[in-house]
Backbone as CSV, one residue per row, in Angstrom:
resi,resn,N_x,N_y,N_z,CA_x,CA_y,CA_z,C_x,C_y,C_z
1,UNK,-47.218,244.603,-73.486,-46.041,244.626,-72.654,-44.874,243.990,-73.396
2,UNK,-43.926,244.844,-73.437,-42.934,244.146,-74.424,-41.574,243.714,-72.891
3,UNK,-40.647,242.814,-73.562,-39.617,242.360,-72.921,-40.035,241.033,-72.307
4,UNK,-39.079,240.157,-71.300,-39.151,238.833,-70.690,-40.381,239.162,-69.474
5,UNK,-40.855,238.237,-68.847,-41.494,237.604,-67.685,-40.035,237.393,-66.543
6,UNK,-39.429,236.604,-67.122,-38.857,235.383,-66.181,-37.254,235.381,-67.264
7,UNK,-36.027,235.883,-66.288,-34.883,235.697,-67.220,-34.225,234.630,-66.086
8,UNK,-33.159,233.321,-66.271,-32.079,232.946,-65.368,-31.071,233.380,-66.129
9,UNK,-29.981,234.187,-65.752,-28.882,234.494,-65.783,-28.075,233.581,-65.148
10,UNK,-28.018,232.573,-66.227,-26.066,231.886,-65.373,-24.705,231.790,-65.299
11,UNK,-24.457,232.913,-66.262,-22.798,233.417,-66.898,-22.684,234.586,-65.639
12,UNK,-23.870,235.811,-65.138,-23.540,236.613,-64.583,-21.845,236.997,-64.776
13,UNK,-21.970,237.475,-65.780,-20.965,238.598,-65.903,-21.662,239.794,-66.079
14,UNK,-20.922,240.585,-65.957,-21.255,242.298,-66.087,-22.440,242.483,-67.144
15,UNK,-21.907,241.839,-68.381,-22.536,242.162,-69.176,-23.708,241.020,-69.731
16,UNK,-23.932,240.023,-69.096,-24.892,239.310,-69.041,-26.076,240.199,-67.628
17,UNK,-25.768,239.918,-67.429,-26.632,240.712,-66.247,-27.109,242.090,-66.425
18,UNK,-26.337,243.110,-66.964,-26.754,244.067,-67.614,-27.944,243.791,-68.740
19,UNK,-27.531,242.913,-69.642,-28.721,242.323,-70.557,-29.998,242.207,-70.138
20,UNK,-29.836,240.892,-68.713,-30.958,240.647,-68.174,-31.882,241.382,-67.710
21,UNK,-31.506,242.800,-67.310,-32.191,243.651,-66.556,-32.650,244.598,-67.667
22,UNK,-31.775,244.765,-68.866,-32.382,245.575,-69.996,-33.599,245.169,-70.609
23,UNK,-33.384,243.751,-70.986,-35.228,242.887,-71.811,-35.866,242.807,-70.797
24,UNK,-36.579,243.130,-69.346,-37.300,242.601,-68.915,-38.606,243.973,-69.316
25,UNK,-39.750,242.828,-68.939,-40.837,243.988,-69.082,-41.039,244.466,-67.450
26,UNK,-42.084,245.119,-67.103,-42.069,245.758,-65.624,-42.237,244.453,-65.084
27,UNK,-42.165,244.503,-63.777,-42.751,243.568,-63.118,-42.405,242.257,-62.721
28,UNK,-40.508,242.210,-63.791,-40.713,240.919,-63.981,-39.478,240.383,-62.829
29,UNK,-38.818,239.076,-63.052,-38.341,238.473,-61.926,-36.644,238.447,-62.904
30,UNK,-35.549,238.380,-61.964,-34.334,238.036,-62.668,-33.730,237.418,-62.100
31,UNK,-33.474,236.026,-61.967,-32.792,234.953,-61.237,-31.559,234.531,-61.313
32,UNK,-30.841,235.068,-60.875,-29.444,235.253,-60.974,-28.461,234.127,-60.342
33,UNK,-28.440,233.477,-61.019,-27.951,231.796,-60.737,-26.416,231.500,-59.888
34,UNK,-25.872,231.468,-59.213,-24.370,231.356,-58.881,-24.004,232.447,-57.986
35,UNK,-22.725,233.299,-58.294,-22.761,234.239,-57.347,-21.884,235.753,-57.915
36,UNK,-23.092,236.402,-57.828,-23.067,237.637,-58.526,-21.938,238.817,-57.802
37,UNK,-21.235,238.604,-56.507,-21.226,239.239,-56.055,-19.854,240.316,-56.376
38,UNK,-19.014,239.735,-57.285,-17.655,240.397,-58.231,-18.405,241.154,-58.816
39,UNK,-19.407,241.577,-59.543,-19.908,242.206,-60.711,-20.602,243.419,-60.311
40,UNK,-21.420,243.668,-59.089,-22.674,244.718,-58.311,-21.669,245.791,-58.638
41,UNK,-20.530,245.977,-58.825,-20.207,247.649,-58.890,-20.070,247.965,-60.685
42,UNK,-20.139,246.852,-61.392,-19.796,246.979,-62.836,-21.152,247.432,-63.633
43,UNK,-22.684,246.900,-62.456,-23.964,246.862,-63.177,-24.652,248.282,-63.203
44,UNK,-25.055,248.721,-64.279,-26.163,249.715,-63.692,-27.773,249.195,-63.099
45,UNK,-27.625,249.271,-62.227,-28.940,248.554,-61.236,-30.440,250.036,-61.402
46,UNK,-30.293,250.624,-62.526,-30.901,251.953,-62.314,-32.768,251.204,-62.768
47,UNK,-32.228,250.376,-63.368,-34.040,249.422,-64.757,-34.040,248.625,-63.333
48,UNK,-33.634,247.992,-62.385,-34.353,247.502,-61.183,-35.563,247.865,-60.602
49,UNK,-35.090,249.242,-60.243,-35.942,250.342,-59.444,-37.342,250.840,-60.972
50,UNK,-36.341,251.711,-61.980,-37.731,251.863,-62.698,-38.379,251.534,-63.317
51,UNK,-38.426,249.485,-63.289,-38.965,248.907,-64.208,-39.514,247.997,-62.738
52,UNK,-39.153,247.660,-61.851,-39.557,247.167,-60.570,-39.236,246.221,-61.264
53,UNK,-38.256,245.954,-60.943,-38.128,244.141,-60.945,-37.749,243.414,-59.673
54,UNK,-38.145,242.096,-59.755,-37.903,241.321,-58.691,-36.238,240.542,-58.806
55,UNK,-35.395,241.048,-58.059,-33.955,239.897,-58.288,-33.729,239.330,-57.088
56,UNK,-33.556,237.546,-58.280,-33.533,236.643,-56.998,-32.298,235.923,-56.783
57,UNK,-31.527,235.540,-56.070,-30.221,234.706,-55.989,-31.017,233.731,-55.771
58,UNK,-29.844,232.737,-56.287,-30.263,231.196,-56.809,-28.646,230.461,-56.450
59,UNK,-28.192,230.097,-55.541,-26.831,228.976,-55.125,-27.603,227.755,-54.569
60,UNK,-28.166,227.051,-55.698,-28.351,225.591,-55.156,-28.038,224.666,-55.651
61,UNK,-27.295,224.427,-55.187,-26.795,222.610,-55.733,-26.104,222.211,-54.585
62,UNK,-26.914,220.797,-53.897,-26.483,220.415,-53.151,-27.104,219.339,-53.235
63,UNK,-27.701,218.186,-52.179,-29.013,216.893,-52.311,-30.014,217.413,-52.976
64,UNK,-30.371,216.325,-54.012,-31.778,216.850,-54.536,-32.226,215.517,-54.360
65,UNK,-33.401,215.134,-54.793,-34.195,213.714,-54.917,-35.040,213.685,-56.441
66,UNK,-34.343,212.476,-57.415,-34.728,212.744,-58.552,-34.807,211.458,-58.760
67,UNK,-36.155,210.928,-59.592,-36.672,209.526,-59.483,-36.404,208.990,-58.427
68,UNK,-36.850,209.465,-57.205,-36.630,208.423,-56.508,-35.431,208.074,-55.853
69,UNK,-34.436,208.708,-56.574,-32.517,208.688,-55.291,-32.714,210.489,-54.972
70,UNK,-31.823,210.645,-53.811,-30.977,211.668,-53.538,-29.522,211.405,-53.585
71,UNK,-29.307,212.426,-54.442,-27.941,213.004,-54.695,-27.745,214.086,-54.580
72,UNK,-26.083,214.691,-55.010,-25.563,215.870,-55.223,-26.343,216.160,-56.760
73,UNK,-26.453,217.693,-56.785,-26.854,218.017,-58.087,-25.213,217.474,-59.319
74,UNK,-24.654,217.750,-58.587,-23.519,217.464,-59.545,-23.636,216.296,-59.952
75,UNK,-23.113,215.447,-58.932,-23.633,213.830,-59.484,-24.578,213.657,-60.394
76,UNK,-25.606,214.276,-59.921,-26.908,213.685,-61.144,-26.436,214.109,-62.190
77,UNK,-26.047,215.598,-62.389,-25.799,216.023,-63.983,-24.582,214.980,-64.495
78,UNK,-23.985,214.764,-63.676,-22.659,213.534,-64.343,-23.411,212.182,-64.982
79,UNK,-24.570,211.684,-64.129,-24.910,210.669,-64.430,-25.755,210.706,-65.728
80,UNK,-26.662,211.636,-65.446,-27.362,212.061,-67.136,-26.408,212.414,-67.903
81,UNK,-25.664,213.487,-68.217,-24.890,213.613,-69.015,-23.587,211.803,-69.402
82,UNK,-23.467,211.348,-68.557,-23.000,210.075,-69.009,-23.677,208.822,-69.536
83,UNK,-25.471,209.085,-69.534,-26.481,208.222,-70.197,-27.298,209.016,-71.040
84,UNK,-26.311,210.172,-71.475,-26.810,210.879,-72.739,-28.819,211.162,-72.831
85,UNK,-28.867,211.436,-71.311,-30.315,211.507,-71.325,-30.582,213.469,-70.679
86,UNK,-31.610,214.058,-71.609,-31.498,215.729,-71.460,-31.141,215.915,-72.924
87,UNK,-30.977,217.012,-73.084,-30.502,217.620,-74.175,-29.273,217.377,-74.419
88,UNK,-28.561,217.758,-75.735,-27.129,216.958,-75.883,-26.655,218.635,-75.498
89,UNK,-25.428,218.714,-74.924,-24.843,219.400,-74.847,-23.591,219.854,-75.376
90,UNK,-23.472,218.513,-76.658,-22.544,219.276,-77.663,-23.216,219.911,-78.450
91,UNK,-24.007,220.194,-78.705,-24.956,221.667,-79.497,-23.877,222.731,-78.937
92,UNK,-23.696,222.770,-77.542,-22.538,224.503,-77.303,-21.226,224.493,-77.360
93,UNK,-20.700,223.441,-78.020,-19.480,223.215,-78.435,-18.922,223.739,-79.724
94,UNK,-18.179,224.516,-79.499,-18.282,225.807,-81.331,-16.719,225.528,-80.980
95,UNK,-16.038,225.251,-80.100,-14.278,224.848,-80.569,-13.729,223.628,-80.348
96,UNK,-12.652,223.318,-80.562,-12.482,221.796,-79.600,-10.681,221.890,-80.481
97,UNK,-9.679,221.749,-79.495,-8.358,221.939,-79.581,-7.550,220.515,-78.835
98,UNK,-7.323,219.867,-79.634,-5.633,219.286,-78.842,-4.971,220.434,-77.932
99,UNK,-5.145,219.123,-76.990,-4.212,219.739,-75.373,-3.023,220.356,-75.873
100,UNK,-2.418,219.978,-77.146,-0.839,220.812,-77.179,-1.173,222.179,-77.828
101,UNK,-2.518,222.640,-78.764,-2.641,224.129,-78.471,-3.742,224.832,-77.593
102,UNK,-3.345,224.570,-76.427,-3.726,225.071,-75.262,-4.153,226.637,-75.001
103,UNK,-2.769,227.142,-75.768,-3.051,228.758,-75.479,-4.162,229.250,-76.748
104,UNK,-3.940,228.523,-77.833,-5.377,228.643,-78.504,-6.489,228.955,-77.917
105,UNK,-7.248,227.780,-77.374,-7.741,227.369,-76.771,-8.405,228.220,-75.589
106,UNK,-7.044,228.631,-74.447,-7.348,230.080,-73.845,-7.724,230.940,-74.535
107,UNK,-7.084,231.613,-74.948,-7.010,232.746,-75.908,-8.916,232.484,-76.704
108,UNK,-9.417,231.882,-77.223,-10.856,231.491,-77.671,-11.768,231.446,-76.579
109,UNK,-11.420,231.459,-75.198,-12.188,231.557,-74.166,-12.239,232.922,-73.430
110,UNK,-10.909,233.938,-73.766,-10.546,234.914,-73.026,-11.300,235.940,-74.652
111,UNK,-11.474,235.638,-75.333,-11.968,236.193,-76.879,-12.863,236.072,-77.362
112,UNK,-14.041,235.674,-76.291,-15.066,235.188,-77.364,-16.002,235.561,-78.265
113,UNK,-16.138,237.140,-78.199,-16.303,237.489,-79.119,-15.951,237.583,-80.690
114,UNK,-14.558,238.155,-80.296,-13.849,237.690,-81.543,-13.523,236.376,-82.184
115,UNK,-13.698,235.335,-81.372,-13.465,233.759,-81.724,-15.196,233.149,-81.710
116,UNK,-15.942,233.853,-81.392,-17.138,233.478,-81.372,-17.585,232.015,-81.162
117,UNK,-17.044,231.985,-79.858,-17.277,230.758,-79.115,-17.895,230.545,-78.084
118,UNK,-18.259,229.647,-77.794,-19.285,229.268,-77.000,-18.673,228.304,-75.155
119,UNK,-18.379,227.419,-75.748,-17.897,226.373,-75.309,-16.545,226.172,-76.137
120,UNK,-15.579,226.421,-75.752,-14.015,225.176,-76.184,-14.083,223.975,-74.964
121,UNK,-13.787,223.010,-75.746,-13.170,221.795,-75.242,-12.196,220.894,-75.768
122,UNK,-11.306,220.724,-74.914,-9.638,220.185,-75.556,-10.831,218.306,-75.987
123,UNK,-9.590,218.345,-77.104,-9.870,216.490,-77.379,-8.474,215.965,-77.128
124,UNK,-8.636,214.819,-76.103,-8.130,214.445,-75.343,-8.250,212.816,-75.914
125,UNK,-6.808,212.526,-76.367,-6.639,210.686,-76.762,-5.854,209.884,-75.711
126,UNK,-6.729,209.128,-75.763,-6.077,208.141,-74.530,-5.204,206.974,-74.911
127,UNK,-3.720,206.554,-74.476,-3.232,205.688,-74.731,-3.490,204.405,-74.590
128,UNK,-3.632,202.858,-75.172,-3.712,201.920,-74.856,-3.187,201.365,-74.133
């Protein structure tokens, strides 16, 4: 059996989602993270039906309970990501621009193919 088991799609754009539904093998599940619902006329939904796949919506972030607190999912990711505990997440950082070239910056997010970027993030100096 060739292709995925198990894809999460969390960009859901047109063409992420198109992807997802192209690698799967029969049978399999596509968890479609956020909210897909701008994109359903852009997809061909045709490998759903003749590959049977299972697609699941996924909008959760709200209280979770992790060690022991409940929080917002957001919160928690703020708090790990601010005790540098998880994976580092400047690994997806492929630009990084001073706030004064901004439209750069856009322009590398609206391009990313051609700018082959991942993540931009402005660097931002703080005054004393």
């Amino acid at each position: 059996m060739e292709g995925y088991e198990v894809t999460f799609d969390c960009i859901e754009s047109a063409g992420s989602v198109q992807d997802s539904l192209r690698y799967m093998r029969s049978l399999a599940k596509v968890v479609l993270v956020g909210g897909a619902a701008g994109i359903l006329e852009r997809v061909d939904w045709t490998t759903v039906g003749r590959n049977e796949l299972t697609l699941l919506g996924s909008y959760v972030y709200g209280p979770e309970s992790f060690r022991g607190v409940r929080q917002h999912t957001f919160d928690l990711v703020l708090e790990l990501l601010a005790r540098r505990e998880g994976p580092d997440p400047s690994m997806l950082v492929t630009h990084t621009f001073p706030l004064a070239r901004y439209q750069e910056a856009i322009e590398a997010n609206l391009a990313r193919a051609s700018h082959q970027s991942v993540k931009t993030v402005f660097e931002l100096t703080v005054n004393p």
